[in-house]
C-alpha positions as CSV (number, residue, x, y, z in Angstrom):
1,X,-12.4,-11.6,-7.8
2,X,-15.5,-9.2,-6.6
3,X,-14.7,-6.3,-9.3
4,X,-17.6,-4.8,-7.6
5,X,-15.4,-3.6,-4.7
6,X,-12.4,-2.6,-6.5
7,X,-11.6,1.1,-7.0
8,X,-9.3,2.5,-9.7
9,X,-7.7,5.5,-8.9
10,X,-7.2,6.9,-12.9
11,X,-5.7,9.8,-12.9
12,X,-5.6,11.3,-16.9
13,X,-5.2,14.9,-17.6
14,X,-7.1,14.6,-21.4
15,X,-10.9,14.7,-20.4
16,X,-11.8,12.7,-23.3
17,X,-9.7,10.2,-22.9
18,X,-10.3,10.1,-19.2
19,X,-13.8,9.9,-19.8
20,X,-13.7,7.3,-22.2
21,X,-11.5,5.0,-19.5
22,X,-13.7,5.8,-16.7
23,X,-16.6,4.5,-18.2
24,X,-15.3,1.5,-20.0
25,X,-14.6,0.2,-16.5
26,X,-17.4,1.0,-14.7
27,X,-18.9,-1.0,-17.4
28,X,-16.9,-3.6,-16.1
29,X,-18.2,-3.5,-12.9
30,X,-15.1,-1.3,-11.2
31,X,-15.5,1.6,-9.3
32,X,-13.4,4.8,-11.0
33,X,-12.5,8.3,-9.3
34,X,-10.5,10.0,-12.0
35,X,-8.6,13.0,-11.4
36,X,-7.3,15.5,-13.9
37,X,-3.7,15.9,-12.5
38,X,-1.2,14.5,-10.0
39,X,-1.8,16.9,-6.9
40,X,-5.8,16.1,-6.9
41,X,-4.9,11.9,-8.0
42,X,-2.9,12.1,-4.8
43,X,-5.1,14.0,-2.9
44,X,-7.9,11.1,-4.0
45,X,-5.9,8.2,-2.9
46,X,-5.7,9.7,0.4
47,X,-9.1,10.1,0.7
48,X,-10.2,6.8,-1.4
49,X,-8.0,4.2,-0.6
50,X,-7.6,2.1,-4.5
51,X,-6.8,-1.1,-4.6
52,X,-5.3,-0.2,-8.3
53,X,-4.3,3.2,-9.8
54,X,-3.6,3.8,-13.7
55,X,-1.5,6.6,-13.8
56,X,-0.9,9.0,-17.1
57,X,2.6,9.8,-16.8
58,X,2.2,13.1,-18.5
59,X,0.3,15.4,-15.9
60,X,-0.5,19.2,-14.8
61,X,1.4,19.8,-11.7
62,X,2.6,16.7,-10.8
63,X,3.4,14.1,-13.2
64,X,2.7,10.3,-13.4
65,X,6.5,9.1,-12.1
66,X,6.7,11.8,-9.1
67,X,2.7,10.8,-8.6
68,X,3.8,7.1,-8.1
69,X,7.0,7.7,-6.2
70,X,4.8,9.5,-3.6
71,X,2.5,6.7,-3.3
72,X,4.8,4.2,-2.8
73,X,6.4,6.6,0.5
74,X,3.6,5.2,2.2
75,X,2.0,1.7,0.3
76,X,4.4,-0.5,-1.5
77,X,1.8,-3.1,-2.6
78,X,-0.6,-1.0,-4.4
79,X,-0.3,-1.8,-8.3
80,X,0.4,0.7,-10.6
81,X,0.0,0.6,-14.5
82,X,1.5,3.6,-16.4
83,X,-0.1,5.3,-19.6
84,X,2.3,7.3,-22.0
85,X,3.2,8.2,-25.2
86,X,6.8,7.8,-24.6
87,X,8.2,4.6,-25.4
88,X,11.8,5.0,-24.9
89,X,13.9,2.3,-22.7
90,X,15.2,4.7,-20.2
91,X,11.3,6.1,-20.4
92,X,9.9,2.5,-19.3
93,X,12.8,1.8,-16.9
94,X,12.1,4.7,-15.0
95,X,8.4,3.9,-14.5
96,X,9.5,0.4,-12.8
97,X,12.1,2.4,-10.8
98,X,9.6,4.7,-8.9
99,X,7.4,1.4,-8.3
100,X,5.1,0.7,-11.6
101,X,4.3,-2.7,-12.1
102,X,3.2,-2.6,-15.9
103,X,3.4,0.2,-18.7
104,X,1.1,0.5,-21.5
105,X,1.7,3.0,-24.6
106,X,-1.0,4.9,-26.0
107,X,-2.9,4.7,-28.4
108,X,-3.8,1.2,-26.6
109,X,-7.1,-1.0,-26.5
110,X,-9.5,-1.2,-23.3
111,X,-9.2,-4.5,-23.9
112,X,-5.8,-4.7,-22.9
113,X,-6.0,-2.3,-20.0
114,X,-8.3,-4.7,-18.4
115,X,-6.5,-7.8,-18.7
116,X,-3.6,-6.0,-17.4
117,X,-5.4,-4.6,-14.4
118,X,-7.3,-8.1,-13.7
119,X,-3.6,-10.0,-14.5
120,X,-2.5,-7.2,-11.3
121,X,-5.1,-7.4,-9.2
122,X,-5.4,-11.7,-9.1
123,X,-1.5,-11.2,-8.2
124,X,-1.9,-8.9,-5.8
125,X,-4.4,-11.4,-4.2
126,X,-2.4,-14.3,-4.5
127,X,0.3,-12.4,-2.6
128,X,-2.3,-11.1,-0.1
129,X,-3.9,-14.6,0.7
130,X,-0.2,-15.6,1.3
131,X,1.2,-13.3,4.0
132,X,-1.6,-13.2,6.2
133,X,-0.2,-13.8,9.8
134,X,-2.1,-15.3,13.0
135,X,-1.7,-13.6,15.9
136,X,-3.2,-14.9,18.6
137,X,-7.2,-14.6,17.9
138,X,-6.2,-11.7,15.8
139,X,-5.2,-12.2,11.9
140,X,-2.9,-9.6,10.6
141,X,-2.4,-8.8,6.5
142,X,0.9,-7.1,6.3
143,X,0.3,-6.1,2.5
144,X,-2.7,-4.6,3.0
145,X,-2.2,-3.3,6.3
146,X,-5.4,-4.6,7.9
147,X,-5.5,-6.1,11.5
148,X,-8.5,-8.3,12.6
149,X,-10.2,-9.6,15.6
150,X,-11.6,-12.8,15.6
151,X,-14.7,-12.3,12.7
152,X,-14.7,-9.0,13.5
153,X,-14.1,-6.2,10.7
154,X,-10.5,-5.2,10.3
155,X,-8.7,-1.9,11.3
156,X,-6.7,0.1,9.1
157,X,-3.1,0.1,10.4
158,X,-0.7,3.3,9.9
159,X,2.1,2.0,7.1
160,X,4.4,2.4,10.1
161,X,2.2,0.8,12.4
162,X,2.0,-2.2,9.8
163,X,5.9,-2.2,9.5
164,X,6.3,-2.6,13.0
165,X,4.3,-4.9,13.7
166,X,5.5,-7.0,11.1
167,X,9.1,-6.8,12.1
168,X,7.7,-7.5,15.8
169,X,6.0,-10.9,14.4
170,X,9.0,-11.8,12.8
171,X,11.0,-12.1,15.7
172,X,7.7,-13.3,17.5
173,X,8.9,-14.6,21.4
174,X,12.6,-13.1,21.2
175,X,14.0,-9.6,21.2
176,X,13.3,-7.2,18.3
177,X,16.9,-4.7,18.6
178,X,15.9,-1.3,19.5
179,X,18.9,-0.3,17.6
180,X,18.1,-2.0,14.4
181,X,14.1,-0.9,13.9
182,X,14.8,2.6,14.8
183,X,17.4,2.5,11.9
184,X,15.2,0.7,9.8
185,X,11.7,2.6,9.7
186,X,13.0,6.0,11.3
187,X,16.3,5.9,9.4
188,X,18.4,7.0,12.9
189,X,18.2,5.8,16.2
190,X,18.5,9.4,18.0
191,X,16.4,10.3,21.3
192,X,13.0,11.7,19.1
193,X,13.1,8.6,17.0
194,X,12.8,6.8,19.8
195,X,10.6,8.1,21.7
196,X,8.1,7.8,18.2
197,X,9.0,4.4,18.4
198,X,7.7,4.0,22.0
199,X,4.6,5.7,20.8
200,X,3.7,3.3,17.9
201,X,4.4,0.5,20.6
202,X,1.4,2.3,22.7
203,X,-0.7,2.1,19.5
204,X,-0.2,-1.6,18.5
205,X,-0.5,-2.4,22.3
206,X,-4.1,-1.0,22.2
207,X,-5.1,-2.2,19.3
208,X,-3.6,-5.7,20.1
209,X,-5.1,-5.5,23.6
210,X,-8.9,-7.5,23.3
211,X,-6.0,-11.0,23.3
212,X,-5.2,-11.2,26.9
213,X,-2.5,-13.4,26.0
214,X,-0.6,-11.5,23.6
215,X,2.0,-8.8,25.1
216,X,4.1,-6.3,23.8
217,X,7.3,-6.1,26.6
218,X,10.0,-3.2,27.0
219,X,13.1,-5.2,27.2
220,X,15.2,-2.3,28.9
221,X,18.3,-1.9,27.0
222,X,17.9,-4.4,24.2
223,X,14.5,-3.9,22.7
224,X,10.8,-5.2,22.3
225,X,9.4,-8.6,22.8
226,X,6.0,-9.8,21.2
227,X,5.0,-12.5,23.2
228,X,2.0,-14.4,21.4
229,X,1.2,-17.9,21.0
């Protein structure tokens, strides 16, 4: 693993502590933004993309729990590691609830924290390397949301862009059901729902559109075909 390209989103509201963390990694060859509460940790994932995010739990405006449950509204694969001083069951059972994938109780060793974040991130790889999907000449990695042309550099996909195309693979040469995506990444299947839909469908079509053979069809009345080889 390159730890040279990973970014840490650490968000710690104790600036000694925070500082402490920040630099133990970068010694490690990471690359840390740290942020001293949950509004401005949020704001720099936006902005930074991480590829792993330590997450104090007890925070300044938002915490570390309602922090995570936001990021996971819009990437489910990113890992998460919670710091705290609580240590309580129902404490630990509601940081894997709102999506963290590991918990770690101060006072704790840097030690530690990096194994853990290096035992996450080799995971997360594995996983990665796994669900890449050929499309054509284009190679899609639904976990990270990245869509690529031939050797060219990938694109960024929207997570609902991603979704969609994902469910489209799936049923890859027969009908995806209107009816069923609509309910499943727009939660109804009303007349603005679907016209959003249509609209993603205009996006992937694009962005899908240097493969002459791969199509994106309206079945009227049923659905969406991908046709691809």
């Amino acid at each position: 693993m390159n730890k040279e390209k990973t970014h840490i989103l650490l968000a710690e509201d104790e600036p000694a502590l925070g500082m402490i963390i920040k630099e133990s990694l970068e010694t490690r060859g990471f690359n840390v933004t740290h942020s001293m509460n949950g509004v401005q940790a949020y704001e720099s994932f936006e902005s930074h993309h991480p590829q792993i995010a330590v997450l104090d739990v007890m925070m300044p405006e938002l915490d570390g729990f309602s922090l995570a449950k936001k990021i996971r509204q819009v990437n489910e694969e990113m890992p998460i590691i919670f710091l705290t001083a609580k240590s309580q069951t129902e404490d630990v059972l509601e940081g894997f609830h709102v999506g963290g994938n590991d918990y770690l109780k101060k006072p704790f060793s840097m030690e530690e924290l990096i194994v853990r974040i290096n035992n996450l991130l080799s995971r997360q790889q594995t996983q990665q390397t796994a669900a890449n999907y050929q499309v054509g000449d284009y190679t899609f990695n639904f976990p990270q949301q990245r869509l690529a042309y031939r050797s060219h550099e990938p694109i960024k996909l929207t997570h609902r862009e991603a979704h969609l195309l994902y469910h489209l693979l799936e049923k890859k040469n027969t009908v995806l059901d209107r009816t069923f995506i609509l309910k499943k990444l727009w939660g109804n299947d009303d007349f603005f729902s679907g016209r959003s839909m249509d609209v993603f469908i205009s996006k992937l079509r694009k962005k899908l559109a240097q493969d002459s053979q791969i199509e994106i069809v309206n079945v009227r009345g049923y659905g969406y075909k991908l046709i691809a080889p």
